[in-house]
C-alpha positions as YAML, in Angstrom:
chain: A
units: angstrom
residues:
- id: 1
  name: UNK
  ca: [-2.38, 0.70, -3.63]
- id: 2
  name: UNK
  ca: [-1.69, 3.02, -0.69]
- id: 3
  name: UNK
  ca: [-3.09, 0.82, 1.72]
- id: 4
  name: UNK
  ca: [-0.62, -2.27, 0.66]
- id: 5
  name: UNK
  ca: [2.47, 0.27, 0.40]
- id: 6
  name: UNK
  ca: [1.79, 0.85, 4.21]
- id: 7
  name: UNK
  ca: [1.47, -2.50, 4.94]
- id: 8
  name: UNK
  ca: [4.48, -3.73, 3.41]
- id: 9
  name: UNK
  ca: [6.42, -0.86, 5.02]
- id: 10
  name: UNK
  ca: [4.97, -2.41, 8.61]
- id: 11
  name: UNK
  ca: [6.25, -5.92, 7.46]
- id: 12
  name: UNK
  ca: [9.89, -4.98, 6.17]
- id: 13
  name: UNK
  ca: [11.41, -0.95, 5.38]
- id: 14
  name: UNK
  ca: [9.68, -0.23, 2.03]
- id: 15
  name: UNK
  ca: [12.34, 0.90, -0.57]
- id: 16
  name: UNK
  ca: [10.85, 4.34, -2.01]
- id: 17
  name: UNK
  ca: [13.76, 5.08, -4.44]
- id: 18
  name: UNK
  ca: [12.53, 5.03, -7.87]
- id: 19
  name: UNK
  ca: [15.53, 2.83, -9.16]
- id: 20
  name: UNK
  ca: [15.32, 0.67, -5.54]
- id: 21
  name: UNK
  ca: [13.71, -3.04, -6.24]
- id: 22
  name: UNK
  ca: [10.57, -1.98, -4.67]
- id: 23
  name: UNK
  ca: [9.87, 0.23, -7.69]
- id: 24
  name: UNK
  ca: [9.66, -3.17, -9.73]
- id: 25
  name: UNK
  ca: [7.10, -4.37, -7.52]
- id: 26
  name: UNK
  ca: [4.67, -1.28, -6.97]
- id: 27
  name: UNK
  ca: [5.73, 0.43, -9.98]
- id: 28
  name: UNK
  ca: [6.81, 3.94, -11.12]
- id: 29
  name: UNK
  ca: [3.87, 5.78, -8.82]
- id: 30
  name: UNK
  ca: [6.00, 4.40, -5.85]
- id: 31
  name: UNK
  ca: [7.85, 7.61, -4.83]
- id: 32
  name: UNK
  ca: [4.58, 9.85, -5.35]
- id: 33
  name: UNK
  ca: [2.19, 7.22, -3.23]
- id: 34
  name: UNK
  ca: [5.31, 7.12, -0.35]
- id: 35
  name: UNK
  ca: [5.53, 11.03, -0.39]
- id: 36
  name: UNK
  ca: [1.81, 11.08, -0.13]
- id: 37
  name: UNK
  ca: [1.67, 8.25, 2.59]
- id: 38
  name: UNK
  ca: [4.61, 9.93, 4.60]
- id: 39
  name: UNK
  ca: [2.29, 13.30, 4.30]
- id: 40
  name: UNK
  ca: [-0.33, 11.47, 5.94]
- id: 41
  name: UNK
  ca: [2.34, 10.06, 9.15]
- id: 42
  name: UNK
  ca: [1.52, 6.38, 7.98]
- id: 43
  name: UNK
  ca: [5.17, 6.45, 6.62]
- id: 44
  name: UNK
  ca: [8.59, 7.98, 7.92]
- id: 45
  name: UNK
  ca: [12.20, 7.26, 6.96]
- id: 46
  name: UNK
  ca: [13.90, 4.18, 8.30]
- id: 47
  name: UNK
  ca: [17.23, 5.31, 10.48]
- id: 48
  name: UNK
  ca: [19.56, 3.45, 8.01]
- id: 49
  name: UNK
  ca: [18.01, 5.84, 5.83]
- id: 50
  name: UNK
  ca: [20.23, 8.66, 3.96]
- id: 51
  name: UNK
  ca: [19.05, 12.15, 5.08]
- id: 52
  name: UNK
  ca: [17.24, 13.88, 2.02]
- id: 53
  name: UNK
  ca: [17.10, 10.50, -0.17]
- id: 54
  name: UNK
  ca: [13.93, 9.07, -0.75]
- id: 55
  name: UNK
  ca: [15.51, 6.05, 1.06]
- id: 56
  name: UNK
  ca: [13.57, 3.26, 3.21]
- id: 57
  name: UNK
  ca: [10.69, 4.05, 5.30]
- id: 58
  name: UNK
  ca: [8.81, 1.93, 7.60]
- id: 59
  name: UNK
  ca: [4.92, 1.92, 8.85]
- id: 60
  name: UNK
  ca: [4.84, 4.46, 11.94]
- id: 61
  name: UNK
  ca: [0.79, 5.23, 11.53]
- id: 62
  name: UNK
  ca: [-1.30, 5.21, 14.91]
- id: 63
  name: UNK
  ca: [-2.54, 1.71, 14.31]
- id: 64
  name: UNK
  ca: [-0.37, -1.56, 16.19]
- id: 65
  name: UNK
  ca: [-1.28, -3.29, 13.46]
- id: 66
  name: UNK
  ca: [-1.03, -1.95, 9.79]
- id: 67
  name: UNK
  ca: [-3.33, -4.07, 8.00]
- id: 68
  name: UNK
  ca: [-6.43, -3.97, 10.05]
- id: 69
  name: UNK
  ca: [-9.27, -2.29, 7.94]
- id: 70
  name: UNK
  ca: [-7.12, -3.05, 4.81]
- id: 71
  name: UNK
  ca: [-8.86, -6.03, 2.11]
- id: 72
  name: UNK
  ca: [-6.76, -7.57, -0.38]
- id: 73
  name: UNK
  ca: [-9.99, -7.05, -2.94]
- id: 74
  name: UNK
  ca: [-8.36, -3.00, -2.73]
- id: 75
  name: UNK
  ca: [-5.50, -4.15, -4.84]
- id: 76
  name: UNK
  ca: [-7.48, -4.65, -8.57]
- id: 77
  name: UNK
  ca: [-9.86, -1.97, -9.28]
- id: 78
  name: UNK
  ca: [-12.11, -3.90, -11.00]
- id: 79
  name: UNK
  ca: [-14.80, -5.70, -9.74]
- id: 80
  name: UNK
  ca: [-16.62, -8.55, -11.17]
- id: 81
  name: UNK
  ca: [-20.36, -9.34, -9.44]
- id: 82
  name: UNK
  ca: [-21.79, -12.85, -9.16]
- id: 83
  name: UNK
  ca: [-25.13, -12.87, -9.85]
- id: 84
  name: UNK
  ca: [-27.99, -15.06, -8.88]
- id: 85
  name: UNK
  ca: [-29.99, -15.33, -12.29]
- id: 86
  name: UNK
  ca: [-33.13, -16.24, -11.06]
- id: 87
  name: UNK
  ca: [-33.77, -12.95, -8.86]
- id: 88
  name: UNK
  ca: [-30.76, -10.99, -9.96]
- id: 89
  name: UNK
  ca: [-29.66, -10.91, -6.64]
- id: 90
  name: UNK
  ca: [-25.79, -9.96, -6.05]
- id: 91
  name: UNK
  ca: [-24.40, -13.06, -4.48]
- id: 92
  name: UNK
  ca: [-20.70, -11.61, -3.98]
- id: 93
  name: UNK
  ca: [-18.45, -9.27, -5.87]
- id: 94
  name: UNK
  ca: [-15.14, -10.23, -5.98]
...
């Protein structure tokens, strides 16, 4: 989940305030993840921000672009393997 917050933050200011419409999307983990994420530099607050309000932050990691090394498959933790019967060979796991 961290990796999306961050790269919704690099595509529009992410919303970290627990009542803010982002909550509905990400959930009630949202301020904890964003506190973590802004820890780690991948987040900071947004200048419209409000000093000392969990507020809007926006991607300012090291990386130009936000989503490179981030897969979509990171989103679900469960994983469900296609199998090749014959062999039992793992064809893909999606």
């Amino acid at each position: 989940m961290k990796q999306h917050l961050v790269c919704a933050a690099a595509e529009l200011a992410l919303d970290a305030d627990p009542a803010g419409p982002d909550a509905a999307l990400f959930g009630p983990q949202l301020p904890r993840l964003a506190a973590a994420l802004r820890s780690r530099g991948l987040l900071a607050p947004h200048p419209h921000s409000k000093p000392g309000a969990p507020g809007l932050l926006y991607y300012s990691g090291p990386n130009e672009n936000a989503t490179r090394g981030v897969t979509l498959r990171t989103i679900d933790p469960e994983h469900v393997s296609i199998v090749n019967e014959a062999n039992k060979e793992v064809i893909e796991q999606v």
